[in-house]
Backbone bond lengths (Angstrom), bond angles and torsions (degrees), N, CA, C in turn:
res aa  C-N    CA-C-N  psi(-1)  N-CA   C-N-CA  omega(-1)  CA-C   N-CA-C  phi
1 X - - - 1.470 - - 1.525 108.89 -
2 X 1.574 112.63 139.31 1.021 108.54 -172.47 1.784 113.59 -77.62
3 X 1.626 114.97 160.66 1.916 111.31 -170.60 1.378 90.45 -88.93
4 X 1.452 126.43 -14.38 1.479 90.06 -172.05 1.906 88.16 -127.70
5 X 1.184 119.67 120.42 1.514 123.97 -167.83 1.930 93.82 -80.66
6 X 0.928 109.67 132.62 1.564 103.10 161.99 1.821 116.62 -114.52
7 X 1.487 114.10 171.07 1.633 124.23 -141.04 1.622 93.32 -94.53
8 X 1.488 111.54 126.75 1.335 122.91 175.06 1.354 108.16 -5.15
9 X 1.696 155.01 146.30 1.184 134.50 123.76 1.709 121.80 -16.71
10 X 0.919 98.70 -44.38 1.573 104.44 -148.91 1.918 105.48 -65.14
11 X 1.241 107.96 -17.23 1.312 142.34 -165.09 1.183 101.57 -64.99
12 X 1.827 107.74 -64.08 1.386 138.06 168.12 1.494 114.60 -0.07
13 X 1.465 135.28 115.64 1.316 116.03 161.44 1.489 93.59 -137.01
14 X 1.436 123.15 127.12 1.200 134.79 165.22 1.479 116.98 -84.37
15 X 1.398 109.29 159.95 1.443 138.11 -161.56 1.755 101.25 -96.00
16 X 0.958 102.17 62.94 1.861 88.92 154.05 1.605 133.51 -69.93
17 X 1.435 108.74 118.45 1.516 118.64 -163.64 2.004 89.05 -94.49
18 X 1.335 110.64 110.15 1.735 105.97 170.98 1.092 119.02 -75.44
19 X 1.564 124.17 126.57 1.143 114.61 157.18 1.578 146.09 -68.84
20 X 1.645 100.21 33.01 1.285 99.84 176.70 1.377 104.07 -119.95
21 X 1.451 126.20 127.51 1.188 124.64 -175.27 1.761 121.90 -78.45
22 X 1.268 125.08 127.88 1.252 118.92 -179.67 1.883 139.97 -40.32
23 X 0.857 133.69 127.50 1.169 113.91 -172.84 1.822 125.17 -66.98
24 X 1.167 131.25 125.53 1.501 111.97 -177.52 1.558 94.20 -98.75
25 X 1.901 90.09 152.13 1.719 89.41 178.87 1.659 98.69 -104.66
26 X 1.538 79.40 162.99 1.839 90.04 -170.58 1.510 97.93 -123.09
27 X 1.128 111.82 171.34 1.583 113.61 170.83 1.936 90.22 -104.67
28 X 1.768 85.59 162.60 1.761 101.50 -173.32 1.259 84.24 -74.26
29 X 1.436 97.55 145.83 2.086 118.30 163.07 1.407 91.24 -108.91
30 X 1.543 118.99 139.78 1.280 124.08 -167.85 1.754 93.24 -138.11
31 X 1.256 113.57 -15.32 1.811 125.41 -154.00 1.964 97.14 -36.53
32 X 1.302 103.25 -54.42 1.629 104.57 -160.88 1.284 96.24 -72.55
33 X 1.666 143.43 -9.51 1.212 119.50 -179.08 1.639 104.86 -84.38
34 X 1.494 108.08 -22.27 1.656 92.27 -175.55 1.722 105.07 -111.66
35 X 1.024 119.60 57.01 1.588 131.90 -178.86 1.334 107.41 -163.08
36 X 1.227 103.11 151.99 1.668 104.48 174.92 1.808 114.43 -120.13
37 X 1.594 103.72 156.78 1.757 94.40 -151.51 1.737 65.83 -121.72
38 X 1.114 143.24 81.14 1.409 147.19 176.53 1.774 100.04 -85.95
39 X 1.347 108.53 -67.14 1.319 134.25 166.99 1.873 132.04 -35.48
40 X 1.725 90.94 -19.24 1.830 96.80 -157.08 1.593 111.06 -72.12
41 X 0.857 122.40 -13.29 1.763 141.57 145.69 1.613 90.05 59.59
42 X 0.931 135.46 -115.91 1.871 158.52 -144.98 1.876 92.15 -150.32
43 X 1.635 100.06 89.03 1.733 91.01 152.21 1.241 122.34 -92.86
44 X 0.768 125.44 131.70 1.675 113.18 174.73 1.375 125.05 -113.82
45 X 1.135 112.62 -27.16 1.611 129.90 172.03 1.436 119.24 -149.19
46 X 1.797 135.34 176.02 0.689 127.92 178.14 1.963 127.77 -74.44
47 X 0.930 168.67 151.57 1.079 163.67 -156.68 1.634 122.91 66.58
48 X 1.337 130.14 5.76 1.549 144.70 124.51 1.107 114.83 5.38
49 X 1.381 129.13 124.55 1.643 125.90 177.54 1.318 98.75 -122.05
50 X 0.994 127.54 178.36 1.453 148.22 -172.77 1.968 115.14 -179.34
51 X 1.447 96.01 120.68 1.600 95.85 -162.84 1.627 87.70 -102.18
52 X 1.204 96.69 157.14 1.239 87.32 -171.79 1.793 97.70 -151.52
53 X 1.448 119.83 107.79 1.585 127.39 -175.56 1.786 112.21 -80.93
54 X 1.135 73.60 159.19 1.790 101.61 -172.95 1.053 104.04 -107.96
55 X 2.296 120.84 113.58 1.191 104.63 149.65 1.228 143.81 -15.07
56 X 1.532 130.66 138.36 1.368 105.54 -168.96 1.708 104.47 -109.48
57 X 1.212 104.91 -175.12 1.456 111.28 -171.40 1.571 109.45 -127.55
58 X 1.312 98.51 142.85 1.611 105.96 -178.31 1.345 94.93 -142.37
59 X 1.448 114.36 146.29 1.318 155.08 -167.07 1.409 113.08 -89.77
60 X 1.437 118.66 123.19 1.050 130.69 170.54 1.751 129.90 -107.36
61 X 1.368 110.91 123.63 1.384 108.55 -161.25 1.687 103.67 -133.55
62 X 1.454 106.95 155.01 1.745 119.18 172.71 1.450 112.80 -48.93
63 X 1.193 118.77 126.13 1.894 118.01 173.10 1.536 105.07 -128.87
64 X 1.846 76.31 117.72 1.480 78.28 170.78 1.731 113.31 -147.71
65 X 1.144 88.41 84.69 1.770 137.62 -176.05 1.416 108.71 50.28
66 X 1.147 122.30 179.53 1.634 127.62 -174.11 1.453 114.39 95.66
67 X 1.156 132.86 -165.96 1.331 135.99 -154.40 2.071 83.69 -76.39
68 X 1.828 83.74 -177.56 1.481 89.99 171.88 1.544 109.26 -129.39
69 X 1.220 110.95 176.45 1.803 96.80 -175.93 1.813 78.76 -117.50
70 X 1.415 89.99 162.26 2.014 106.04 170.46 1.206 108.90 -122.99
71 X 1.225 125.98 135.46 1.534 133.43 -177.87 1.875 96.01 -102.13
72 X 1.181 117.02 145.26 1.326 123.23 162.03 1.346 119.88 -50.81
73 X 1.218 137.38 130.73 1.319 134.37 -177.26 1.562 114.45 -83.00
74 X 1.397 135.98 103.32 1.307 118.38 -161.74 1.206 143.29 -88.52
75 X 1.096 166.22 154.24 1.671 135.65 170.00 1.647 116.44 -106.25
76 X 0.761 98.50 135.98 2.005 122.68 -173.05 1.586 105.90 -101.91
77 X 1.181 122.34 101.98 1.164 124.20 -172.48 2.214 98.18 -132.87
78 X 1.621 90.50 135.35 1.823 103.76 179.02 1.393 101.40 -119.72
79 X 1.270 143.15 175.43 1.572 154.23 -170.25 1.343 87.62 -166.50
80 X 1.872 81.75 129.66 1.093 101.61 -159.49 2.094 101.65 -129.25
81 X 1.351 96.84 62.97 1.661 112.17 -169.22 1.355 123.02 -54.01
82 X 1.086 115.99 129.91 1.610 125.86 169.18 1.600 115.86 -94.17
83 X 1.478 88.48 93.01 1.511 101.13 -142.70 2.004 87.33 -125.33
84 X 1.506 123.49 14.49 1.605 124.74 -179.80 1.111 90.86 -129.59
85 X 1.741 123.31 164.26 1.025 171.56 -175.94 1.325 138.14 -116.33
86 X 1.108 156.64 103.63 1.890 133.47 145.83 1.201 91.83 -126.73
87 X 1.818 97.31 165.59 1.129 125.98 -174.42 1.968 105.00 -145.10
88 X 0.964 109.36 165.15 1.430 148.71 166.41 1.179 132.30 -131.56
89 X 1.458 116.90 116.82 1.624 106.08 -173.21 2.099 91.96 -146.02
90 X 1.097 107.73 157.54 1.260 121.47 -170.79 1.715 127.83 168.77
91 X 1.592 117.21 123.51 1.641 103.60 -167.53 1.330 103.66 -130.16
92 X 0.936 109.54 173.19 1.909 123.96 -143.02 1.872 91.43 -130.25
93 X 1.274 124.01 93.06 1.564 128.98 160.52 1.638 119.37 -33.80
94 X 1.068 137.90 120.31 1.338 143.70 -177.35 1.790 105.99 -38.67
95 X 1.367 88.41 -69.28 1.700 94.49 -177.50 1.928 115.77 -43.48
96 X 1.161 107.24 -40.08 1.368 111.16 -174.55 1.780 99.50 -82.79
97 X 1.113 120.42 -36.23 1.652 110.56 177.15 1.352 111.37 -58.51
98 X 1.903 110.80 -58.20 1.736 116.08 163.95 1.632 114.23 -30.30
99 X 1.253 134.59 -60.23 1.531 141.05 -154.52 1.573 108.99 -88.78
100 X 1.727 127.82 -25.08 0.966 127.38 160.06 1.601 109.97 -50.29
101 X 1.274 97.63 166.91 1.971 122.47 -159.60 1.506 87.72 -160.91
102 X 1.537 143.69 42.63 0.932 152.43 173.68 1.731 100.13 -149.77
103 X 1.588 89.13 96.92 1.661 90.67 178.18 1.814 117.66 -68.67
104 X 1.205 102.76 -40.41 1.866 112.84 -166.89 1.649 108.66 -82.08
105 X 2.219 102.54 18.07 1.506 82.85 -168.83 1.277 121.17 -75.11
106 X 1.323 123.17 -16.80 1.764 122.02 174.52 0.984 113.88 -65.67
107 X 1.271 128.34 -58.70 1.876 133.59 164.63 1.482 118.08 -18.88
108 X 1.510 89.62 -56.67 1.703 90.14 -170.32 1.471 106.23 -81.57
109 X 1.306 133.36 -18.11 1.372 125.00 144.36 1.373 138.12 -41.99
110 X 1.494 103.31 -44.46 1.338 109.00 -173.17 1.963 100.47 -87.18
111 X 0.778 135.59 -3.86 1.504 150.04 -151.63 1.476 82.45 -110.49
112 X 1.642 138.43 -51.66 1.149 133.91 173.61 1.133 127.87 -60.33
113 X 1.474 101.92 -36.76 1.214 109.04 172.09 1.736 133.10 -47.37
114 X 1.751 87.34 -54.49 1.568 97.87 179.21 1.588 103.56 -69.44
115 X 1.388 116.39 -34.79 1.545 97.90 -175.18 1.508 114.25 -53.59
116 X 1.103 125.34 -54.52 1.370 139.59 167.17 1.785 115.70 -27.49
117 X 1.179 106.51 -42.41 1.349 133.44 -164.17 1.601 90.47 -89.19
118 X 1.039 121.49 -48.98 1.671 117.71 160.68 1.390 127.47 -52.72
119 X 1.268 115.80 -44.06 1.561 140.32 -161.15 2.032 84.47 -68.73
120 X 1.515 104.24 -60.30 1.912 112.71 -156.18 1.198 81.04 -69.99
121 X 1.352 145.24 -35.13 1.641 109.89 -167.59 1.361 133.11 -81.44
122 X 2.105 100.35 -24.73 1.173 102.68 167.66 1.035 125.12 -58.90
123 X 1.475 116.59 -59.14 1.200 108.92 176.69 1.804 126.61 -65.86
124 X 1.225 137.19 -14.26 1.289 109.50 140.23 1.257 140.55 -74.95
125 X 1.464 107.53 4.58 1.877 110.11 157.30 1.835 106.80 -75.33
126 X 1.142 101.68 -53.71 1.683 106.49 176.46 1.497 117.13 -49.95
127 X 1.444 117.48 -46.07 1.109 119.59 160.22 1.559 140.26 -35.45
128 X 1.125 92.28 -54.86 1.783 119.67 156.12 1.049 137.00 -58.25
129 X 1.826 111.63 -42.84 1.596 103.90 -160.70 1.323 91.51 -81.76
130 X 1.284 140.97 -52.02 1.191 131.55 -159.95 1.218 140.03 -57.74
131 X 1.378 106.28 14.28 1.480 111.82 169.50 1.630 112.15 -115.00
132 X 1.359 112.55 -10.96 1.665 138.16 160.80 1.331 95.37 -57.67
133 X 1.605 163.22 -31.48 0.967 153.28 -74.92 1.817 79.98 -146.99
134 X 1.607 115.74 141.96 1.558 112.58 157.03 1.433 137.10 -91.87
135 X 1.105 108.35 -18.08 1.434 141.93 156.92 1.516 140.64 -109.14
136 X 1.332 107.23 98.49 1.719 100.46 171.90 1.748 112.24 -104.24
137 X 1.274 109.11 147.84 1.201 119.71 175.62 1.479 90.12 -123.89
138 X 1.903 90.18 133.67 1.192 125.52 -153.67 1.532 104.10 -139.36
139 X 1.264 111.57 -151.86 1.524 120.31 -178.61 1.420 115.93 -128.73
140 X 1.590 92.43 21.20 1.465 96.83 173.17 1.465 116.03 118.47
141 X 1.767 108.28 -20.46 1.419 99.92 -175.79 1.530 87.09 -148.62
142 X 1.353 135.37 157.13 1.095 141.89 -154.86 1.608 110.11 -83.18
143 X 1.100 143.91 103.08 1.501 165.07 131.45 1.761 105.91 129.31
144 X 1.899 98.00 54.85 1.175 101.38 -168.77 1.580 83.54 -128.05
145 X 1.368 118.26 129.28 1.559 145.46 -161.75 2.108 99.69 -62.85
146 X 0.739 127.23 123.86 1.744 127.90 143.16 1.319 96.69 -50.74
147 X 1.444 127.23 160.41 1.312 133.75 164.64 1.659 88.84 -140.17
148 X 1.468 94.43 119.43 1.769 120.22 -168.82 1.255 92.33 -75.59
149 X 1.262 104.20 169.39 2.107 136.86 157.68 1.039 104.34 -148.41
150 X 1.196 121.26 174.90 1.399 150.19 -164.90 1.746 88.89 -82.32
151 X 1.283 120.51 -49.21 1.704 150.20 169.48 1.164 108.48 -32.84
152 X 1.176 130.14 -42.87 1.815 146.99 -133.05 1.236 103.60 -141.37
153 X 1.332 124.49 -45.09 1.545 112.33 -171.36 1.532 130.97 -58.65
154 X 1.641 123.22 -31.13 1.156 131.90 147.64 1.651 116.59 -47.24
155 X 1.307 130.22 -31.15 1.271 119.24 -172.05 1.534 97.41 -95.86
156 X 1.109 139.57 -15.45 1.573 130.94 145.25 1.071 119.13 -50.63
157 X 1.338 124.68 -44.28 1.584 116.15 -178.09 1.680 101.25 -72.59
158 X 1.475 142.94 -26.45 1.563 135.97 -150.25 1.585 65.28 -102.69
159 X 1.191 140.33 -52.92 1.834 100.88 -169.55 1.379 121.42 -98.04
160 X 1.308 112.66 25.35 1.721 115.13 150.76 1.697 97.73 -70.40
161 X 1.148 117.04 -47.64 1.137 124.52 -151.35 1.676 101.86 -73.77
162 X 1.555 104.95 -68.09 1.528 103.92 161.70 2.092 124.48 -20.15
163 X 1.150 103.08 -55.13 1.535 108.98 -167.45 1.705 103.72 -81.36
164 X 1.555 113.57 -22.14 1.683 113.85 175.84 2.189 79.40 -73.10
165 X 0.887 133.66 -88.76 1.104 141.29 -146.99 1.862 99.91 -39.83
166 X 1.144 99.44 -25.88 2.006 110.33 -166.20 1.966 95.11 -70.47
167 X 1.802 97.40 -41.08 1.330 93.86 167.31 1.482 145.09 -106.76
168 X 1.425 95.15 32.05 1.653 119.43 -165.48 1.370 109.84 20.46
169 X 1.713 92.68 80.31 1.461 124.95 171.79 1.918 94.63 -93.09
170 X 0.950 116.18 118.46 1.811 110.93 162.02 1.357 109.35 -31.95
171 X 1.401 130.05 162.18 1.274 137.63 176.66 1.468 105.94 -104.67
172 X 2.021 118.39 2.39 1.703 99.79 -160.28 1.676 81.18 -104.23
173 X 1.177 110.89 136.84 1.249 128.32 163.24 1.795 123.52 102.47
174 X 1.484 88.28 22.73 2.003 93.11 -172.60 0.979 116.20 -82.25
175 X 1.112 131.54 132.12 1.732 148.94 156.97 1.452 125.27 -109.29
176 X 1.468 76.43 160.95 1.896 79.29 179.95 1.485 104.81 -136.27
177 X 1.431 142.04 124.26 1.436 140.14 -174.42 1.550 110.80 -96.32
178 X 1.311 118.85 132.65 1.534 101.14 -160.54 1.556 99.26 -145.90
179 X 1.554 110.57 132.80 1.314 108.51 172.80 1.756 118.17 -29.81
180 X 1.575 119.14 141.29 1.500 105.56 170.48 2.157 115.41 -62.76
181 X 1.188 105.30 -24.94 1.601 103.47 170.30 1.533 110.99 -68.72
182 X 1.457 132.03 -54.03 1.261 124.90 158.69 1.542 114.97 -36.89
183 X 1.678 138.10 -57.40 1.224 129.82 -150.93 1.670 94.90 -71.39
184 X 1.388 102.05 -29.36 1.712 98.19 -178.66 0.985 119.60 -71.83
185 X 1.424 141.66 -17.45 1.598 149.75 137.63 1.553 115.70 -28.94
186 X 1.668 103.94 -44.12 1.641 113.30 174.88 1.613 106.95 -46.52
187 X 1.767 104.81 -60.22 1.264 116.78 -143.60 1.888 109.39 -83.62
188 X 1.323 94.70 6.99 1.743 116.80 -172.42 1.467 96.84 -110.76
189 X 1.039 110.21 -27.06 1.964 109.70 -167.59 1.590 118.38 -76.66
190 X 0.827 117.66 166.08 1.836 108.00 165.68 1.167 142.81 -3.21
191 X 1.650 106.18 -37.90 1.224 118.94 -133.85 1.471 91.57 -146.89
192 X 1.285 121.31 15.14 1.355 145.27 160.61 1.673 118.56 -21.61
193 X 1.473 109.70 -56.04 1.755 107.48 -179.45 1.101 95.67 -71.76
194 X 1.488 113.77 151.03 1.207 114.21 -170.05 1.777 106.12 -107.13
195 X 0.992 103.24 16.07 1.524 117.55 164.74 1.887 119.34 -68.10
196 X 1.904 104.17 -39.64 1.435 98.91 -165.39 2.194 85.44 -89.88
197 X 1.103 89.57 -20.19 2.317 78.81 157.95 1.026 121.94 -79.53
198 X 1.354 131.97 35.93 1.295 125.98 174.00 1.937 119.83 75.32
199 X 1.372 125.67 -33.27 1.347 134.25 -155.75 1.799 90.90 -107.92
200 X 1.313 99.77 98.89 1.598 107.13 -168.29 1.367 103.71 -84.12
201 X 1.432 133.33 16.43 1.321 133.50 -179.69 1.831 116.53 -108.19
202 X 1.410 96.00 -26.32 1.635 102.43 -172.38 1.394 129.07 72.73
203 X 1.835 108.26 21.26 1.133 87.34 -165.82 1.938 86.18 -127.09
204 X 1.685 108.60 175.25 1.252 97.37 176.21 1.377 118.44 -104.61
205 X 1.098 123.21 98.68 1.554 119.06 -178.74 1.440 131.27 -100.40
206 X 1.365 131.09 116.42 1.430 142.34 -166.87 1.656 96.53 54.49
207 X 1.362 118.43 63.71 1.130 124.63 158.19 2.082 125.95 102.24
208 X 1.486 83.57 -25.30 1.676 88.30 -150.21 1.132 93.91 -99.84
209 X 1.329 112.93 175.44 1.778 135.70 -143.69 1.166 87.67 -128.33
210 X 1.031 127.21 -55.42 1.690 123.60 -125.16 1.658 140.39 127.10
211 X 1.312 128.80 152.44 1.324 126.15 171.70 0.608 136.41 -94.39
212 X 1.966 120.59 115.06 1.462 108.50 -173.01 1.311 102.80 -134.28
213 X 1.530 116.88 142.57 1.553 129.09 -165.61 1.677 96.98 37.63
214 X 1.239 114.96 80.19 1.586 118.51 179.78 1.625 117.52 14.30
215 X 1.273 89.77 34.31 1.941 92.90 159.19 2.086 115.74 -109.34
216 X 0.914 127.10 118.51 1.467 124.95 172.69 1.545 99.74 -59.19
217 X 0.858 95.80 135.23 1.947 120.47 -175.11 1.760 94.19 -106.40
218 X 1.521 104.09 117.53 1.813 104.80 170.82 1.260 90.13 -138.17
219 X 1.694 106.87 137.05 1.195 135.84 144.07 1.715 131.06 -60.30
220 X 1.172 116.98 119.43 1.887 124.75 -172.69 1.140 99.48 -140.26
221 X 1.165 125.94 136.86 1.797 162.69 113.73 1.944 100.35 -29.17
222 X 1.331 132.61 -61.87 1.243 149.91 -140.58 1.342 96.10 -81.44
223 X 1.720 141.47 -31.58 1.399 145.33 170.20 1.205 101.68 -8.85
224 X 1.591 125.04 166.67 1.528 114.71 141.33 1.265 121.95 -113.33
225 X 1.116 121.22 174.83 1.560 110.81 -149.27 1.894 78.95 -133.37
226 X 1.356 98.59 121.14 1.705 100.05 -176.33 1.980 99.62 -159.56
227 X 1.243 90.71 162.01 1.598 89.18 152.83 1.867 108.97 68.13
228 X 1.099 122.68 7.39 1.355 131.15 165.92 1.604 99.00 95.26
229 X 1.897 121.00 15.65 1.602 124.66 176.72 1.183 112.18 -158.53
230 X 1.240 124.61 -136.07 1.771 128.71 -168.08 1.537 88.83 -131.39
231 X 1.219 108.49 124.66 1.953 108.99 160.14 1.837 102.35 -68.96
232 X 1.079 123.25 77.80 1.482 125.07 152.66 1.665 122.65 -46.17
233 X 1.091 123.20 138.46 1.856 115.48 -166.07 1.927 103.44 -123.06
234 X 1.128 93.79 97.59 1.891 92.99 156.25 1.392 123.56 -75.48
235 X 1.156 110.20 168.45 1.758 91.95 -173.57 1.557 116.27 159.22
236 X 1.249 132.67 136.87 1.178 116.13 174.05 1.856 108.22 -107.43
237 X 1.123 122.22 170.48 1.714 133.83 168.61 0.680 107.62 -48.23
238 X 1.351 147.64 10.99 1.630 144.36 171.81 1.451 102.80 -102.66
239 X 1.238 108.27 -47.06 1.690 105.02 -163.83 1.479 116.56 -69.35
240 X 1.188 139.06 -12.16 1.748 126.97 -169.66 2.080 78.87 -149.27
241 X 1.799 96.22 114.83 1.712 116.63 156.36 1.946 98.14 -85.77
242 X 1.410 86.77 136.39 1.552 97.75 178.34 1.493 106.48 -131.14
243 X 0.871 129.56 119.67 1.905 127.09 156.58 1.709 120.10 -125.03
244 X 0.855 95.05 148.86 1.488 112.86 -176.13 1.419 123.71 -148.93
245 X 1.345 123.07 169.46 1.998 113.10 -168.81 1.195 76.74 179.18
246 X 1.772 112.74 136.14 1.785 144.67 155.70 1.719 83.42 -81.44
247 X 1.799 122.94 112.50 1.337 124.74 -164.89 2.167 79.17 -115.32
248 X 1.147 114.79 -18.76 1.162 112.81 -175.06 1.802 119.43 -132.33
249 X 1.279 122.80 131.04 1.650 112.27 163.58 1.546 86.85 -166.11
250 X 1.341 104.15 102.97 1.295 139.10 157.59 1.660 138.80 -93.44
251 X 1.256 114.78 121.70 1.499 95.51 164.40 1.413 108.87 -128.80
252 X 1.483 110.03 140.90 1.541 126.88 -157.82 1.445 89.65 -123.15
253 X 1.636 93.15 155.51 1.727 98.29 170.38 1.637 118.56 -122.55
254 X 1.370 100.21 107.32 1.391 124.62 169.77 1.403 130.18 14.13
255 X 1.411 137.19 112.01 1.633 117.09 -168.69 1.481 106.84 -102.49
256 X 1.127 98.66 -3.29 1.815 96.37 -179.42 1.548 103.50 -115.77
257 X 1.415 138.51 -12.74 1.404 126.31 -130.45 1.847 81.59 -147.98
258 X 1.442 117.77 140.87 1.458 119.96 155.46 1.569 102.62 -62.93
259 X 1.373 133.83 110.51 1.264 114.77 -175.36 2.032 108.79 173.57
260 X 0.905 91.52 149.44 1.992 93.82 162.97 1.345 105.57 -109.27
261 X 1.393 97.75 144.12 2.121 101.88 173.34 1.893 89.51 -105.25
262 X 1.083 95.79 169.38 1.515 112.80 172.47 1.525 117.51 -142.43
263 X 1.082 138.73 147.74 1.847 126.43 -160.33 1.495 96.70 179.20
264 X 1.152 116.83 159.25 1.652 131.49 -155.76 1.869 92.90 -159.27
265 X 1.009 96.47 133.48 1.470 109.47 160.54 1.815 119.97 -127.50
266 X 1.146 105.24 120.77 1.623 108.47 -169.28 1.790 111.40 -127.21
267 X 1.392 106.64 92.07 1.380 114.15 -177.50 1.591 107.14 -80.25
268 X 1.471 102.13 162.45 1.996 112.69 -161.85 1.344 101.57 -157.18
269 X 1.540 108.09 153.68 1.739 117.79 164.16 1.514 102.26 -163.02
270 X 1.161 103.39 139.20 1.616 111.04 -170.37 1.729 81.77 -133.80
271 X 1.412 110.10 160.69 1.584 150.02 -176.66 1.441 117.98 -165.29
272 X 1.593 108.66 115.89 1.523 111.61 145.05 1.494 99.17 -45.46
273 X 1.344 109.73 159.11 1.524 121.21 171.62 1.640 98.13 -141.76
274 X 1.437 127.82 -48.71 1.277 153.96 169.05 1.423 130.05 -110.47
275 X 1.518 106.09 71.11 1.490 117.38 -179.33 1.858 111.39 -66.61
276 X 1.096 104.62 -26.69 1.387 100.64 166.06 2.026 112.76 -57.22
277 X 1.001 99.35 -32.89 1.590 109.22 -170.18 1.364 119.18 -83.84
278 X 1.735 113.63 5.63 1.800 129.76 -167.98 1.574 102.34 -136.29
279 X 1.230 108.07 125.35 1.493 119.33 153.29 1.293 134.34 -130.68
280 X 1.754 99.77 158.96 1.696 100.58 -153.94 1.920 83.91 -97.99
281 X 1.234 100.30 134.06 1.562 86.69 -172.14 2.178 82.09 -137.99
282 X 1.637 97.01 104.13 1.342 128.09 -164.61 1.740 98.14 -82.86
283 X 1.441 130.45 101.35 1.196 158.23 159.07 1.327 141.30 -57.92
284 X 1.505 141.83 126.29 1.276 112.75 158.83 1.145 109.80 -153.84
285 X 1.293 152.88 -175.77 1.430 151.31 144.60 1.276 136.21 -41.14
């Protein structure tokens, strides 16, 4: 008889490793559709400036004849610095690259990477702009939440629109960024097919909802959630310059380790430019 008995076959359950890699979910990045990269010129590294002037303004007054007076013509100039950072860094052991049976596995790492690297910046632009903002619509008292309905949520969007018009904000390029529980209030409300919003398909793609009272409706994960609601952002493409550049994606090989590292460097700078043109439009359930 054998000293060491071993466990029925039948017992047996082997380890199948799949070669199909799982999908990770991401939230939509929408940042470059409601910002404009007018400014993003040649980044090359982090600390980059970019000046950036302001139409100017001249004054209009009653004439009623005689000499004229001249006002100096002035220049309005903002800097608009690439003054943030992220990175990604991560390396792959020889032995474990050899024994993989998953050809695209670095790719789809590094592909995660940047999504990720997308995901942290929006939301620290979102984070930010909304206190740049000249107008918040509130509930009446300043960082006190609306509590939406299905009822109500259309009349938030007609007075984003109302208060851009109060400050002869242009109408080409308005948006509104809206919790995904708010946009689902949209798609329950009145105005539900998404045909009478302009988006004759119904579906949500790279973020957006739909058009309502000529505002683009986008769905975000990236909001911030403060103040007893969600900082929601109205706004047209004028108001927040954004640039950004991947200035680095390298892979180096290891001085201590059998192995390759892999690492990305992705410098950024965002600016209100037109706070008249952004609103903090304060949310909740």
């Amino acid at each position: 008889m054998s000293a060491f008995p071993t466990a029925p076959q039948s017992n047996y359950v082997p380890e199948i490793w799949s070669k199909k890699l799982l999908m990770s979910f991401k939230e939509n990045t929408i940042l470059e559709q409601v910002t404009n990269t007018d400014y993003q010129g040649e980044i090359m590294d982090k600390g980059s400036k970019v000046i950036v002037r302001k139409s100017p303004e001249v004054s209009v007054s009653d004439y009623a004849g005689g000499e004229l007076s001249y006002g100096l013509l002035g220049e309005s100039t903002s800097e608009l610095v690439i003054d943030r950072a992220k990175v990604y860094s991560f390396y792959d052991e020889d032995v474990h690259a050899q024994q993989r049976d998953v050809k695209n596995f670095i790719s789809e790492a590094t592909k995660n990477a940047a999504d990720n690297m997308r995901i942290a910046v929006e939301k620290d632009v979102f984070g930010s702009v909304y206190a740049d903002a000249t107008t918040q619509i509130n509930n009446g008292t300043p960082d006190t939440p609306i509590a939406l309905a299905k009822d109500t949520v259309i009349d938030l969007i007609v007075d984003t629109n109302v208060k851009f018009d109060e400050l002869d904000v242009p109408r080409d390029g308005r948006f509104l960024v809206l919790p995904a529980w708010a946009c689902g209030m949209i798609r329950k409300s009145d105005i539900k097919d998404a045909s009478i919003t302009g988006d004759g398909t119904g579906a949500i793609r790279n973020g957006m909802v739909g058009d309502v009272d000529g505002t683009k409706i986008f769905s975000s994960n990236c909001l911030t959630t403060a103040d007893g609601g969600v900082h929601a952002l109205a706004g047209t493409s004028h108001a927040i310059s954004f640039a950004s550049q991947f200035v680095k994606n390298e892979k180096i090989r290891l001085e201590k380790r059998f192995g390759d590292a892999y690492r990305g460097l992705k410098v950024y700078g965002f600016k209100t430019l037109q706070p008249d043109a952004l609103i903090d439009v304060l949310v909740s359930q």
